[in-house]
Structure formats: structure tokens, C-alpha cells
GUMAR-56136 format. One record per residue (C-alpha): residue in three letters; z, x, y. Coordinates in steps of 0.2 Angstrom, whole numbers, padded with zeros to 4 digits, always signed. Layout:
BEGIN
ALAZXY
...
This chain:
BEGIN
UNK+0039+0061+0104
UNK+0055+0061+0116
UNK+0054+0045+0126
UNK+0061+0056+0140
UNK+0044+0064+0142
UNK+0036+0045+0148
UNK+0028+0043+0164
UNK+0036+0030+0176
UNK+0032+0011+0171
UNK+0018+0006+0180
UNK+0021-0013+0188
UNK+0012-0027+0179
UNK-0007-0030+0189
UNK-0017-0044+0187
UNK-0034-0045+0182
UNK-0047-0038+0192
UNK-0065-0049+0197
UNK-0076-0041+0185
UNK-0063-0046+0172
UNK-0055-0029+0167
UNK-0038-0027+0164
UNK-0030-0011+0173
UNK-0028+0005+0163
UNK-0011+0003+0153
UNK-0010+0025+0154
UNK-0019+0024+0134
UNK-0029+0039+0130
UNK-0048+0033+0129
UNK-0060+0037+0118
UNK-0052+0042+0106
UNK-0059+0032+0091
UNK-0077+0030+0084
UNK-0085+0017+0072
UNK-0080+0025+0060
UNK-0063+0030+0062
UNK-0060+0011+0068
UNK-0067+0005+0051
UNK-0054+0018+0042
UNK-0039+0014+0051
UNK-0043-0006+0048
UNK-0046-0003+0030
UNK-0028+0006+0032
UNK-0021-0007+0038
UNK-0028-0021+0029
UNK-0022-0010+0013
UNK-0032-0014-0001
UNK-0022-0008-0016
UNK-0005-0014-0009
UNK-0013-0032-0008
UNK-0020-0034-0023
UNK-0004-0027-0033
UNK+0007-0040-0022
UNK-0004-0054-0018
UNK-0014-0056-0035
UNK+0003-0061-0046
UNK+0006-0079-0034
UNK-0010-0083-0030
UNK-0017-0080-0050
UNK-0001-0093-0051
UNK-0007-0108-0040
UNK-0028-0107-0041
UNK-0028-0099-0059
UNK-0045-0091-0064
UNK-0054-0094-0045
UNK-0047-0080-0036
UNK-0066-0072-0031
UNK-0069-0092-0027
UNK-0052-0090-0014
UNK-0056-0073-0009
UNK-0072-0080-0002
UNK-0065-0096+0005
UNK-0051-0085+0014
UNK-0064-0072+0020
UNK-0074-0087+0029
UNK-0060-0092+0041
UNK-0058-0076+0043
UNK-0075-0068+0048
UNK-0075-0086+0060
UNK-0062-0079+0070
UNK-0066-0060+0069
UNK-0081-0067+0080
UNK-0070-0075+0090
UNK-0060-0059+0094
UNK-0076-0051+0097
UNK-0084-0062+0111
UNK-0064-0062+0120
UNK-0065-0044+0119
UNK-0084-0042+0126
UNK-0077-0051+0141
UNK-0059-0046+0142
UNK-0057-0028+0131
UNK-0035-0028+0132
UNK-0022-0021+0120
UNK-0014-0039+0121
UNK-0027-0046+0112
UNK-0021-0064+0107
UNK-0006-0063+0121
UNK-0018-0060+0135
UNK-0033-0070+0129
UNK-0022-0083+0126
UNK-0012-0084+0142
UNK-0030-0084+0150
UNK-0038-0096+0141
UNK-0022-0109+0139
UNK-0010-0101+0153
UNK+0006-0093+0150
UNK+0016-0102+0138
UNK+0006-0104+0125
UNK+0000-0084+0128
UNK+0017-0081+0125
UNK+0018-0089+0111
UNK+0004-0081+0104
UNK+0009-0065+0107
UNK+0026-0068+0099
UNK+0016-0074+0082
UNK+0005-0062+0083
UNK+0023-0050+0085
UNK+0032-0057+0070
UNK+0019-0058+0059
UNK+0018-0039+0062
UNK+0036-0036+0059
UNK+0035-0047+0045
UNK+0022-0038+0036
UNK+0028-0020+0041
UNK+0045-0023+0031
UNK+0036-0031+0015
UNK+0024-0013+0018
UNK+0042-0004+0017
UNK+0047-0015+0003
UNK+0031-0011-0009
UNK+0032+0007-0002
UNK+0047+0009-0009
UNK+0045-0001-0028
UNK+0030+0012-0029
UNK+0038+0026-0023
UNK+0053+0027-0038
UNK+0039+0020-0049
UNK+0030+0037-0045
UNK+0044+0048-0050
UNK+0051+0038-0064
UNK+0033+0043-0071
UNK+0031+0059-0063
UNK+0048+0064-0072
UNK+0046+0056-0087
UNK+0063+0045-0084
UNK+0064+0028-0084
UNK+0079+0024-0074
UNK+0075+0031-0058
UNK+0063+0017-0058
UNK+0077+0005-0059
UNK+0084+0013-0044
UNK+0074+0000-0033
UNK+0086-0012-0039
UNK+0101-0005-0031
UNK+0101-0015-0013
UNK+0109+0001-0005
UNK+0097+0014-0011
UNK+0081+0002-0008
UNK+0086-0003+0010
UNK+0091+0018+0013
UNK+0074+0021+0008
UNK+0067+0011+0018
UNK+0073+0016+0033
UNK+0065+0034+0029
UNK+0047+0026+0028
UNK+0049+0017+0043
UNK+0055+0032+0053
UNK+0040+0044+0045
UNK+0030+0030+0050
UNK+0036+0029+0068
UNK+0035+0045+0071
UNK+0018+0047+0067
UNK+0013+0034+0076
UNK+0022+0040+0091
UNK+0011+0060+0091
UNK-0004+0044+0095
UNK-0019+0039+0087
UNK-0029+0058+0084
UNK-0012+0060+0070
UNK-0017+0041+0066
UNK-0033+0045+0063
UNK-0032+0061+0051
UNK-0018+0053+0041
UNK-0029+0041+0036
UNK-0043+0047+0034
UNK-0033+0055+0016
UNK-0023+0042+0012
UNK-0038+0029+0014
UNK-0049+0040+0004
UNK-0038+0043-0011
UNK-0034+0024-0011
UNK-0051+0018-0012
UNK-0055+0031-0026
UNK-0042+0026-0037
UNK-0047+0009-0036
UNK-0064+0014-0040
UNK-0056+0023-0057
UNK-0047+0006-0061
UNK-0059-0006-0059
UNK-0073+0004-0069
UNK-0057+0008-0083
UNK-0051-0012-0082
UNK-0071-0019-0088
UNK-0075-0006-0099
UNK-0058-0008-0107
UNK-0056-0027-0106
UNK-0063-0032-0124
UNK-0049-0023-0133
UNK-0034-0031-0123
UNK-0027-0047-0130
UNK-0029-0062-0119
UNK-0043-0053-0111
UNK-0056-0064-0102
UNK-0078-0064-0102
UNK-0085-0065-0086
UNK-0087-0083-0078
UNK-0095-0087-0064
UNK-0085-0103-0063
UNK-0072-0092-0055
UNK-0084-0094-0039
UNK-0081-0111-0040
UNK-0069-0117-0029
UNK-0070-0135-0033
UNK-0060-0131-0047
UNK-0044-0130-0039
UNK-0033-0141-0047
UNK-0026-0149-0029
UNK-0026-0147-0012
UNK-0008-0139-0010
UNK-0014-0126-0024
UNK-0029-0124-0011
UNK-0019-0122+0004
UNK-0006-0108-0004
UNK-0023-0101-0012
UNK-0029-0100+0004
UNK-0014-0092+0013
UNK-0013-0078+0002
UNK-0032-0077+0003
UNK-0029-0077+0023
UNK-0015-0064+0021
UNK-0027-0054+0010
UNK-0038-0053+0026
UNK-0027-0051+0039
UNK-0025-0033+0049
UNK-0044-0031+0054
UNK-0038-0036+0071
UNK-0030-0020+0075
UNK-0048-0014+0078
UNK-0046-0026+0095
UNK-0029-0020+0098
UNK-0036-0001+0101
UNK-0049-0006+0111
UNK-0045+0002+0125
UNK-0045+0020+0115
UNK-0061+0015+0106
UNK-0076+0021+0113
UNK-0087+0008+0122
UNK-0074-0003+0114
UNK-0080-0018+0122
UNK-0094-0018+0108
UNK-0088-0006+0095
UNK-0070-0014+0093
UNK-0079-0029+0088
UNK-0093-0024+0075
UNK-0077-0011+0068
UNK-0068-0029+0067
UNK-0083-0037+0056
UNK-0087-0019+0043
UNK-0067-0020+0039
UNK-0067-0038+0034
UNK-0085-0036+0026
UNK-0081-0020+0016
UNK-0063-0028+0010
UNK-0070-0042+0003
UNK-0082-0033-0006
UNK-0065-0022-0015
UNK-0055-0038-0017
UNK-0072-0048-0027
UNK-0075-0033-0036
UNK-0056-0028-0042
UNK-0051-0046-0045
UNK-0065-0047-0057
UNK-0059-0033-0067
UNK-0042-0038-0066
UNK-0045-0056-0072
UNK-0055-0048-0087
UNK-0044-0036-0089
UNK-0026-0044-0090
UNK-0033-0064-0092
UNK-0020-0077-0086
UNK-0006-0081-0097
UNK+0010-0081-0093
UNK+0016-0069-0108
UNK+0014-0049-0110
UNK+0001-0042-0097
UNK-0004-0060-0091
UNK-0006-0064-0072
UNK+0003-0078-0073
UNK+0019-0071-0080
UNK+0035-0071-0069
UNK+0036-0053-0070
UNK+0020-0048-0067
UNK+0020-0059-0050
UNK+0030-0046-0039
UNK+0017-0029-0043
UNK+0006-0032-0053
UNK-0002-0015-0057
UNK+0017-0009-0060
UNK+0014-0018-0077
UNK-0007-0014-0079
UNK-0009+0003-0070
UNK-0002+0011-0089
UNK-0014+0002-0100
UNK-0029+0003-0089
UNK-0031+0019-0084
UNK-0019+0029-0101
UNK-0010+0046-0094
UNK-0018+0045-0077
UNK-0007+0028-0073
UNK+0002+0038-0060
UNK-0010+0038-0051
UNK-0013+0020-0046
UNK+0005+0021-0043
UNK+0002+0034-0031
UNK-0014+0026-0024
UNK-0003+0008-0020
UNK+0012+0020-0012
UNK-0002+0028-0002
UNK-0007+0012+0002
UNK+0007+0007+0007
UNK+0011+0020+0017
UNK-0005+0022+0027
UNK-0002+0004+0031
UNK+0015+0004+0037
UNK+0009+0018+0050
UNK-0006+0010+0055
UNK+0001-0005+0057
UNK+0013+0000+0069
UNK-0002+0001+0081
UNK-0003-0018+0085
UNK+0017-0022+0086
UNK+0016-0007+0099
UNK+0000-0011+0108
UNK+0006-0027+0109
UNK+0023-0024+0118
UNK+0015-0012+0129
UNK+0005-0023+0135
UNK+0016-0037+0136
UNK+0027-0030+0148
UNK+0012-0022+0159
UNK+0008-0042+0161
UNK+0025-0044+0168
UNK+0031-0052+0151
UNK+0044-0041+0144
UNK+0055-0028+0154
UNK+0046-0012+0160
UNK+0054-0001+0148
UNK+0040-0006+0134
UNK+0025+0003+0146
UNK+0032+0019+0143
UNK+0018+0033+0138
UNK+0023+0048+0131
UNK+0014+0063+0130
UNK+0001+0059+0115
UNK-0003+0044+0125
UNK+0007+0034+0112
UNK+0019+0017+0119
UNK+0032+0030+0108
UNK+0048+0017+0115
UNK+0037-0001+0110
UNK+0035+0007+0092
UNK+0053+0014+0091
UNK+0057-0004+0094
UNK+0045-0010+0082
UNK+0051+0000+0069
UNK+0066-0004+0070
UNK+0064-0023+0071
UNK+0057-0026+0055
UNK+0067-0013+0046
UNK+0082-0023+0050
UNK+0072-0039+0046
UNK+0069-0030+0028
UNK+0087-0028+0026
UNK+0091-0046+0030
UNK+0078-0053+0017
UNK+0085-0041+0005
UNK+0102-0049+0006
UNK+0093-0067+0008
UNK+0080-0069-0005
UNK+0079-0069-0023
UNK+0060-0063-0020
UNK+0060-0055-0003
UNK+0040-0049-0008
UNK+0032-0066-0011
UNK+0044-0075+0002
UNK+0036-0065+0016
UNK+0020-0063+0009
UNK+0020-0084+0008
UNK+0028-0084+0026
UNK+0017-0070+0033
UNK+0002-0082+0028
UNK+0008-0095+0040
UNK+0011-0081+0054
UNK-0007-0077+0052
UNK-0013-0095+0053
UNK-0005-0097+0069
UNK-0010-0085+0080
UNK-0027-0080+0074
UNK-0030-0101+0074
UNK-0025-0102+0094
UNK-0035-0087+0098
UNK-0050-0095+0089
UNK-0047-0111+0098
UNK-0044-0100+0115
UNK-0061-0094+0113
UNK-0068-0111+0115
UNK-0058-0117+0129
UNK-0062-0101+0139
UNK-0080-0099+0134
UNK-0083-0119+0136
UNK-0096-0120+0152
UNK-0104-0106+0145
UNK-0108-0113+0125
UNK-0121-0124+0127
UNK-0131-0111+0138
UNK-0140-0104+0121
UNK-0141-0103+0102
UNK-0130-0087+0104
UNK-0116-0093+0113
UNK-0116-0112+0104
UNK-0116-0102+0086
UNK-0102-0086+0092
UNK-0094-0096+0106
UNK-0090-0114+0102
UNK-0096-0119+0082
UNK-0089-0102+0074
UNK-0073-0104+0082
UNK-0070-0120+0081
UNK-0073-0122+0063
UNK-0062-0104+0060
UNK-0047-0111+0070
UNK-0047-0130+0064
UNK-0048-0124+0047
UNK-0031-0110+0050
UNK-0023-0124+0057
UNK-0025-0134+0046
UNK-0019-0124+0030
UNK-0004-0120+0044
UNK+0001-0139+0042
UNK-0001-0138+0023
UNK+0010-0125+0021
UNK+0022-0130+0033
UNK+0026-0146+0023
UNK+0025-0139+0007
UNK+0036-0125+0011
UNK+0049-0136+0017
UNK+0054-0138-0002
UNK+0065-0126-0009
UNK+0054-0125-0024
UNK+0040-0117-0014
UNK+0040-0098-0017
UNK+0057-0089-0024
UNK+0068-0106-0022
UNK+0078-0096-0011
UNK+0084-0106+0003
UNK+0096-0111+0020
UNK+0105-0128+0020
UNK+0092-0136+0008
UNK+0076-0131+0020
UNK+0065-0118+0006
UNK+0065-0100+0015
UNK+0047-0099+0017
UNK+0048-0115+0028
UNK+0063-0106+0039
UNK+0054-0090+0042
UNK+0038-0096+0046
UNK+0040-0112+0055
UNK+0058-0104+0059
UNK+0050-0088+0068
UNK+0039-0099+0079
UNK+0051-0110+0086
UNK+0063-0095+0089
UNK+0050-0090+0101
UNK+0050-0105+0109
UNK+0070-0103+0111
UNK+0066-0084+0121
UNK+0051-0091+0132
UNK+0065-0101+0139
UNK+0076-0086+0142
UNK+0060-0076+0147
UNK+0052-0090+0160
UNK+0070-0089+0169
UNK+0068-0070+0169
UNK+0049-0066+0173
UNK+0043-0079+0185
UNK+0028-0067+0189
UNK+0020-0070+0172
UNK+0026-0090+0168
UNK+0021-0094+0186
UNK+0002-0086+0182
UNK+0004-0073+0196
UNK+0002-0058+0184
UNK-0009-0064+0172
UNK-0017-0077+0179
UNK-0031-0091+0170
UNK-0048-0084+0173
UNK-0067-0088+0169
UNK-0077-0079+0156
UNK-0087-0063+0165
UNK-0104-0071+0165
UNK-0098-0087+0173
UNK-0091-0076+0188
UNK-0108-0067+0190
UNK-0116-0084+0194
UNK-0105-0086+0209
């Protein structure tokens, strides 16, 4: 994993005519359908979602979380078609920072590629955060002793323990995506069986629990949604439920025939996740109903985790091992995830963006410095919300949501710029080129906005907040226009890149054949 082991960066090449972007020294081949599908699931992370994420949204929609499960997957699945038709034409690690820069030009590339950076950071620190709630959880009920649960609590421990899970996670992303793989093939398994155990104990159970709920298909119905503000923070966590089958793009240059099987691995992960959120939120809602007392989803402190509170009643004695399944979770997560970040700065800097430091490749064919660096970032940006936030888990979840929004949105709406004299040439490319995209970006932007002038209000999420602005506002609006500040810095440094030299605007493949 020694960094000193890294070939000599490589200077940053611009694309060639036939619309492939020079080898970035990545191990190719490497990953098959299958194991694209498993490392998307993993990073998507199924049972750490639905613990974190069904508390706050139960909280602003109420009963219609299969209706805003559906609604958030449609965005989605637009844009997933999006990603794919770029990645036909244009298969790069980059993915939003290089489509992007070619479709708009370099600033808004940058831009792109620094949301589609923090929103990575963001989540791998609330991954670390649920990691490590779980992971005293387990041996409090693994021991039999209550307190060492309570040891989450104690800011020095929590952050200490953090810092482990991130370094375990880094360095198995560093030994390359072969270790990836095989790590996740068990923790992804184990995860999804447990879930299959709750959801099948949660209905058969649900008649005995008090406050319990009968199956109603009205909770497909989105139209009742109290408002649309409840909508748009529905719909970000919804996004956020979503969001990670894009690292199935970012590994398309170690995917085989990644032009094509990136994408469809990209479409099966958002497919098959759906179908686990429909099917456990179902159970859940029967299981635990919606009051704000005892096992309720809407009491306060269920929000944070709520099968910390449920695993025990649902599944009896074997309640440890849902714990165990989110802390796997969890942890699959926070290693897959560090692909993206990593990809990311590696190719950034091959494009001339960043310093050349960030295309080292050690010997596993890993960017080991880019996700040293990545690792470290958000563990220091977990620290920092620990110290800032009254609810650092739903403050980041909330903000991540508006992360997601932003640069999935402008990759979408890239899709249509760069594909434009090419849409109306058939069916195909008016439906996967212009109409999917456009509608998939319009509507991220759009709950973007919401949330950005909800957010604004202390009130929304924790109440934490800086000067009077809520926290959620400051670190999703925040983040974005910090990377406005450094594009400054980073034009002034990397004129290759911000002049288009390196990376420089280019037609789709099939408009350059006609020439």
C-alpha cells in the first residue's frame, strides 16, 4: 500500500478523436456484472439507510414512504440513463467532473466534480458515524452490558473510533478493487439476509405490537403528502436513499466492456434497491405504525437509528444480528465508497485539475495517495460535526440530499447539452438522450431550490445552526460555494485545465464519425 511504491505521475492528455480518454495506469477488467451490481448495493448500503433515513423522512411524509421511495427512485433511474449514454460515448473515472467540463467547459466541470467530492466525504463520515453507534450496540448485546452502548456518547471515544474504521476502510481500498470485491461479496450477502429475516419477522409479528398498522395501499399515494416542503424533504431523503449506484460509472475503466456493462450494473443496483426499500418499509410501517411514543417512527428517539430501538422486538434473542447486519452495512459502505472520492481525484488531476500527486498508482493498481486523502478528509469533517451539531446523522443526511441533487442534476442536464444535435435523430436518443434527462435533472433541481430555502431556517433538521443560518443550509449551499472560492485559487494555478487545453469541449462519438 506504501505510496512510495507509485509509478511517476503521468501528465494530464486530452481526449483523443475517437472520444477515449487516456489510460489513468487502473487495472482493467477487473469487475464483471455481477460484482458491479454487489459493490453498488454496497455502497448504496441498504440496512444502514433504512435504520438512518426512515426516522426523518416517517417525520415529514408520515404513512407514504413506499409512495416517496418510488417518487425518489424515478429521478433517479432518469439520470442513471443519463450517466449511461455519457459513459457509452466517454467511459472515464471522472464521471460528472469530466462530462461536465465537456459538455458545459471547465468551470462548471469543476464544479461538478467538487459536489460530486463532498457529497462523498459527506456521506463517508455519517457511514463512520452509524458504523460506530452499531458497532458499541453489538458489544453492549454481545456482552450483555448496557453501558458500553452508552459509550457512543462520549465525543472522544466516538471520534477515536471513527478514525479506526476509516483507516481499515482506506486500507482496503488501497490493496485495489480484487480485495474490494471479495469483502463485499460477505458483508453484502450477510446484509441482505438479515433483512430478509426482519422483514419476514416485522409482518408476521405486526398484529400483536401496539400501534401496529394494516396494510394500505394509500401509502403509494403520494398525493397525500401534506405540502410541498414535506414533498421536497420526502424527496431528498428518498434521493439520498438512492444515491451511490454511480460508483458502477466511476469503475468503468476496471469493469469489463465498461462502456456497456458499467451502465446496465448502474440500472440492476437502483432497480434491485428499490425493491429492498418497498418491501422493508412496508414491514416496518406495520410493524412499529407512526406514533410519536414507544416504538413509533415518529418519536424523537427513534429518528437517529431506528432498528436500535426495533431490531429487539422483531427479531427476539437474534436482535444482534440486525445490529451486526447495519455495522456490516456500514462498513462495506465506508470501504466501497471510498472508490468514487479516489477515482475521482485521480482523475481530476490526470485532467490537469488538481496537483500531480493525486495520479499516483501503487502497486494494486489502487490511486492509494487520492484515497488516503479522502479518508482523511471526511474523517476530519466527522469530527467537526460532532463538535457542531446537536444531530450530526440527520444534519448530513438532510445536507448530503442537497449534494446529491446538485451534481447528479447538472450531469443529467450535461447529457442534454452534449447529446443535443444527435436527440431528435431517433426514438432512442429523443427518449435516453433528451426527455429522460431532462425531466431527471429539472426535477433534482428543483427539490435542490426547495431545500435550499427551507434549510435556511434553523428549524429545519437538528436546529443547530451558525449566526442564525440552519446547519443544513450552511453545508449544503455552504459546500458549494466553497468550491466556488477554490476554482478561483485553482483557474490561477491550472491554466491548462480552465483555459480547455487539457480537457477540452468535444462532440458526442457518433456526431464525430459523420465528419
Amino acid at each position: 500500500m506504501s505510496v512510495s511504491t507509485a509509478r511517476r505521475p503521468q501528465a494530464p492528455a486530452p481526449s483523443s478523436d475517437t472520444g477515449r480518454i487516456r489510460s489513468k495506469g487502473l487495472a482493467s477488467g477487473q469487475l464483471g456484472l455481477f460484482a458491479a451490481v454487489m459493490i453498488g448495493i454496497s455502497t448504496i448500503a441498504p440496512a444502514y439507510v433504512l435504520t438512518s433515513s426512515l426516522g426523518p423522512t416517517v417525520q415529514a411524509i408520515g404513512t407514504q414512504l413506499p409512495a416517496i421511495f418510488i417518487i425518489g427512485f424515478i429521478p433517479m433511474f432518469l439520470v442513471a440513463l443519463a450517466y449511461r449514454e455519457l459513459n457509452a460515448d466517454t467511459p472515464d473515472s471522472g464521471t460528472t467532473f469530466t462530462w461536465v467540463s465537456k459538455a458545459f467547459g471547465p468551470v462548471l466541470g469543476w464544479l461538478g466534480g467538487w459536489g460530486l467530492l463532498a457529497a462523498n466525504i459527506i456521506v463517508l463520515s455519517n457511514l463512520a458515524g452509524v458504523a460506530v453507534d452499531f458497532f458499541y450496540l453489538f458489544l453492549a448485546q454481545a456482552t450483555g452490558n448496557p453501558a458500553l452502548a452508552e459509550l457512543t456518547d462520549n465525543k472522544l471515544i466516538n471520534v477515536a473510533t471513527c478514525l479506526v474504521f476509516v483507516a481499515a476502510a482506506v486500507f482496503i481500498a488501497c490493496r485495489g478493487l480484487t480485495t474490494t470485491r471479495m469483502v463485499q461479496y460477505v458483508l453484502v450477502g450477510f446484509q441482505l439476509a438479515v433483512l430478509a429475516w426482519f422483514t419476514i419477522s416485522a409482518i408476521s409479528k405486526a398484529a400483536d405490537q401496539p400501534g401496529n398498522l394494516a396494510f394500505d395501499a394509500s401509502w403509494f399515494n403520494p398525493l397525500h403528502i401534506d405540502s410541498f416542503s414535506a414533498f421536497a424533504v420526502g424527496l431528498s431523503l428518498s434521493i439520498f436513499a438512492f444515491w451511490g449506484w454511480d460508483v458502477c460509472l466511476t469503475m468503468n475503466e476496471e469493469t469489463k466492456n465498461g462502456e456497456k456493462t458499467s451502465g446496465m450494473a448502474a440500472a440492476l443496483t437502483a432497480i434491485g434497491v428499490l425493491a429492498i426499500y418497498l418491501i422493508c418499509s412496508i414491514a416496518t410501517l406495520m410493524f412499529a405504525g407512526v406514533g410519536d411514543t414507544g416504538l413509533g417512527l415518529r418519536n424523537p428517539e427513534n429518528a437517529e437509528n431506528v432498528f436500535t430501538t426495533i431490531a429487539s422486538p422483531v427479531m427476539g434473542p437474534f436482535a444482534i444480528l440486525l445490529s451486526l447486519a447495519v455495522l456490516s452495512s456500514c462498513a462495506a459502505s465506508l470501504q466501497s465508497t471510498m472508490i468514487s472520492p479516489a477515482r475521482s481525484l485521480l482523475a481530476i488531476s490526470h485532467h490537469g485539475a488538481l496537483p500531480k500527486q493525486f495520479t499516483r498508482i501503487n502497486k494494486f493498481k489502487s490511486p492509494a495517495f487520492a484515497t488516503m486523502v479522502a479518508g482523511g478528509v471526511s474523517a476530519g469533517f466527522y469530527a467537526l460535526m460532532r463538535v457542531l451539531s446537536n444531530n450530526v446523522l440527520n444534519d448530513t443526511i438532510l445536507a448530503l440530499g442537497m449534494m446529491i441533487c446538485f451534481y447528479y442534476g447538472l450531469t443529467a442536464l450535461a447529457c442534454v447539452w452534449y447529446f443535443r444535435h444527435t436527440a431528435l435523430d431517433s426514438l432512442r436518443n429523443f427518449a435516453l438522450r433528451l426527455l429522460a434527462p431532462l425531466l431527471g435533472g429539472i426535477a433534482l433541481v428543483a427539490v435542490f431550490i426547495q431545500t435550499a430555502v427551507d434549510s435556511w431556517d434553523p428549524a429545519y433538521g437538528s436546529g443547530s445552526q451558525i449566526f442564525g443560518v440552519g446547519l443544513v443550509f450552511v453545508l449544503g449551499v455552504g459546500i458549494i460555494a466553497l468550491g466556488a472560492v477554490f476554482l478561483v485559487g485553482a483557474a490561477a494555478r491550472r491554466p491548462e485545465f480552465f483555459s480547455g487545453r487539457s480537457l477540452p469541449r468535444r462532440a458526442p462519438a457518433s456526431e464525430r464519425e459523420r465528419v
